[in-house]
C-alpha positions as CSV (number, residue, x, y, z in Angstrom):
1,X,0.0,-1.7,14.0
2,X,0.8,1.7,12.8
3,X,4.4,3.1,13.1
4,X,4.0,6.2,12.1
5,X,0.5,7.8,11.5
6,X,-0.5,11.0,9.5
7,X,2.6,11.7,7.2
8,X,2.1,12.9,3.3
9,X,2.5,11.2,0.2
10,X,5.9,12.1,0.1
11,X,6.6,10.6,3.3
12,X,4.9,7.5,2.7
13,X,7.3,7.1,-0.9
14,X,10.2,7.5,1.3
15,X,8.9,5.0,4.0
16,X,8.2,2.4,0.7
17,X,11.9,3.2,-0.9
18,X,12.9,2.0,3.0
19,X,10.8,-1.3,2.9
20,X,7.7,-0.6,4.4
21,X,4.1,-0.6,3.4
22,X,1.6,1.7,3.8
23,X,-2.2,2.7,3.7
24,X,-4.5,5.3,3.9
25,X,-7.2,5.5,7.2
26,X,-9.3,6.7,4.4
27,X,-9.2,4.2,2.5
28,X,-12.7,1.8,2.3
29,X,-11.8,-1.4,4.6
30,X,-9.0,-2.2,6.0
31,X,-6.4,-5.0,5.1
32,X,-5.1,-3.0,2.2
33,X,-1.9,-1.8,1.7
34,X,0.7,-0.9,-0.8
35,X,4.2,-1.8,-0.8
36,X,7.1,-1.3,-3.8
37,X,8.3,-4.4,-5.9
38,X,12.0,-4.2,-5.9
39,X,13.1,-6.1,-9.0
40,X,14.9,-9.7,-9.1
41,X,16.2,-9.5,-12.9
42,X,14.5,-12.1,-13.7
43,X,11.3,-10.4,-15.1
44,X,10.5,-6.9,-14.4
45,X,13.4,-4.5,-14.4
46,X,12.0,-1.3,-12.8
47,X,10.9,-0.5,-9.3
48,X,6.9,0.1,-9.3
49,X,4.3,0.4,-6.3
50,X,1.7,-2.5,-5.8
51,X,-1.2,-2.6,-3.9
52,X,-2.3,-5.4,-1.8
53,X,-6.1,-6.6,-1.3
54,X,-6.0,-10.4,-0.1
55,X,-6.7,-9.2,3.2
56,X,-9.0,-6.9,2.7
57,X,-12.0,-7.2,5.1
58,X,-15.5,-6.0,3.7
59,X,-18.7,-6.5,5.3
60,X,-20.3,-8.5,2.2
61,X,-16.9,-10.4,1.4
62,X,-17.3,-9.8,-2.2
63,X,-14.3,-7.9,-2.8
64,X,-11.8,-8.7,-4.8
65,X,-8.7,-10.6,-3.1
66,X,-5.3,-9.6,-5.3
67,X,-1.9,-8.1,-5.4
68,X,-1.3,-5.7,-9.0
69,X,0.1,-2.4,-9.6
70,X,-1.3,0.4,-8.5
71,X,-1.3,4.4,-9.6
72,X,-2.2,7.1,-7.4
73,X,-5.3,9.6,-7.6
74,X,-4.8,12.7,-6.7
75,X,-6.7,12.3,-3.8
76,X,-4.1,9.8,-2.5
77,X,-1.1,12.1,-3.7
78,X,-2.4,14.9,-1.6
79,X,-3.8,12.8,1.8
80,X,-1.9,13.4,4.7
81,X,-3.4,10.4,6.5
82,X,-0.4,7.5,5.4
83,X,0.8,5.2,8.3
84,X,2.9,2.5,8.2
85,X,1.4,-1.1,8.4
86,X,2.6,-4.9,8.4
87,X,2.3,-6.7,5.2
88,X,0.2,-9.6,5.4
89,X,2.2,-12.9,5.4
90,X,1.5,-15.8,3.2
């Protein structure tokens, strides 16, 4: 699954300017990922990050299951535990 394991933040921007999607090993659950929304000109005209949920696994299930736009902490800006992982498909 991953392709790279253990890079920075910075790394991980450069990895989702190069159409991948990432995650964080310390993130709760797994099935989570972000990924950068590359504009169509249809709607939105900027770039901007997204996570992923819908396949987030949980033990209880009651997570929430969605795809929206996401901002960093500074936790996640300054984690050096990023890898690389597949998107999930439709």
């Amino acid at each position: 699954m991953d392709k790279v394991s253990g890079v920075d933040f910075g790394k991980a921007l450069e990895l989702l300017r190069l159409g991948k999607c990432v995650a964080r090993k310390g993130w709760n659950g797994s099935g989570i990922y972000i990924g950068l929304h590359k504009p169509t000109g249809e709607f939105m005209t900027q770039e901007f990050i997204y996570i992923d949920t819908t396949g987030l696994i949980t033990d209880n299930g009651s997570a929430p299951k969605s795809r929206v736009p996401w901002l960093a902490s500074q936790t996640d800006m300054l984690a050096s535990d990023w890898v690389v992982v597949a998107p999930r498909t439709k």
